[in-house]
N, C-alpha and C positions, 0 to 999 in steps of 0.2 A: 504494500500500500504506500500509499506519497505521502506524505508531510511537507507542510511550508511553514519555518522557521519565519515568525516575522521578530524584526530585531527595532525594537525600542529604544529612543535615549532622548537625551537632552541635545536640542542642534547646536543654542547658543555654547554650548559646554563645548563641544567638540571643534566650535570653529573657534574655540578662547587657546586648544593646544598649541604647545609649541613646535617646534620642527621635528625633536627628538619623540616628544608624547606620539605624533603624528606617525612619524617611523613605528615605533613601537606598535601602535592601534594597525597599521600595515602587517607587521610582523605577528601578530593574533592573527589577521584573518588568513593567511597563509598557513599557521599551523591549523587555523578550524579549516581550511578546505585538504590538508593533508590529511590530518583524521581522517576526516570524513571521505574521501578519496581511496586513501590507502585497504578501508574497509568494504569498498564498494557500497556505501551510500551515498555519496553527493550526487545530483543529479544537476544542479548548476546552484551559483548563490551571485550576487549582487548587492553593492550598495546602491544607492540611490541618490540623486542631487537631490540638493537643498530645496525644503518645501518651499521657497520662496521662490523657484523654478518651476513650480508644481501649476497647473491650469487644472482646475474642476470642473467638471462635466456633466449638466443635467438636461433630463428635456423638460419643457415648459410650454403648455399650450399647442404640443406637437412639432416644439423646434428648439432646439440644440442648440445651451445656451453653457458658454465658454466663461470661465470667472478665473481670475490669474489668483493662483496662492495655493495653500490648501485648503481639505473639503471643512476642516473645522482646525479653533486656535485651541491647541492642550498645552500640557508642562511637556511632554513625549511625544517628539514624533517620531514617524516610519522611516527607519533608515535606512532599513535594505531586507532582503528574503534569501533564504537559501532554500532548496528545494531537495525534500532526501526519498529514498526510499527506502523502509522499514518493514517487517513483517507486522507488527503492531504498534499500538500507541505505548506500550511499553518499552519496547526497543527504543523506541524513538526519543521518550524520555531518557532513556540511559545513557544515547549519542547526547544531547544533551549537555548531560551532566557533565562530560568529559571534555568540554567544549571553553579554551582560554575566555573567548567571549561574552561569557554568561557573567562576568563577574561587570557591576556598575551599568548593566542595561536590561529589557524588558524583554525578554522573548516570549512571544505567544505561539505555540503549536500548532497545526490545525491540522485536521485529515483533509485533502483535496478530495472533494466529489467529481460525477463526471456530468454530462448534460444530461437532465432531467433526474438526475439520480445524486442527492447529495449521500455525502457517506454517515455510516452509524456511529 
C-alpha cells in the first residue's frame, strides 16, 4: 500500500537558517531518502516552495478562480511529501520512526486511495 508522508514546519523558521543549518536540513533529507531507498520504500519525496509561491484554486459560480498565496494562514505549513510504499500502516509508522527528519516538524501519514475508492 502507499503512504504520503506530508512534512510540516514553521517556513518563517526555516528561511531565519543559516548556510551551515541549511547544509545540515540538506544532509537529513538525503539520509531520509537513503533509508528509505536502500529498503525499497521510497517511491519519490519532494520539498516544496515557499507558500508565498503557492496560487489556490477554487471554482466559483462554475469558473476557476486563481488566488496567489496559500489555501489558509496557520503557524505550519506544507513543506514537502515523500511518497513510500508499505505493507501497512504499521510499517509505515516504523519507517517513520527511523526517519533524521521527524525531529522539530509535523509529519502526517496518510494511506493514498485510488479513484473512486478511498482507502480503509
Amino acid at each position: 500500500m502507499r503512504y504520503v508522508l506530508l512534512v510540516y514546519g514553521e517556513e518563517a523558521a526555516l528561511k531565519a537558517l543559516s548556510e551551515e543549518e541549511l547544509r545540515e536540513l540538506d544532509r537529513q533529507g538525503a539520509v531520509t531518502d537513503e533509508i528509505l531507498g536502500e529498503s525499497g520504500h521510497l517511491i519519490v519525496g519532494h520539498p516544496l516552495e515557499w507558500t508565498s509561491q503557492a496560487t489556490s484554486l477554487r471554482t466559483r459560480g462554475g469558473r476557476l478562480v486563481a488566488t496567489d498565496g496559500p489555501f489558509a494562514e496557520t503557524k505550519e505549513q506544507l513543506l514537502g511529501f515523500i511518497l513510500i510504499e508499505a505493507k501497512d500502516r504499521d510499517e509505515a509508522l516504523s519507517l517513520v520512526a527511523k526517519l533524521p527528519m521527524q525531529e522539530g516538524y509535523t509529519i502526517e501519514l496518510r494511506a493514498v486511495g485510488t479513484c473512486g475508492k478511498m482507502p480503509s
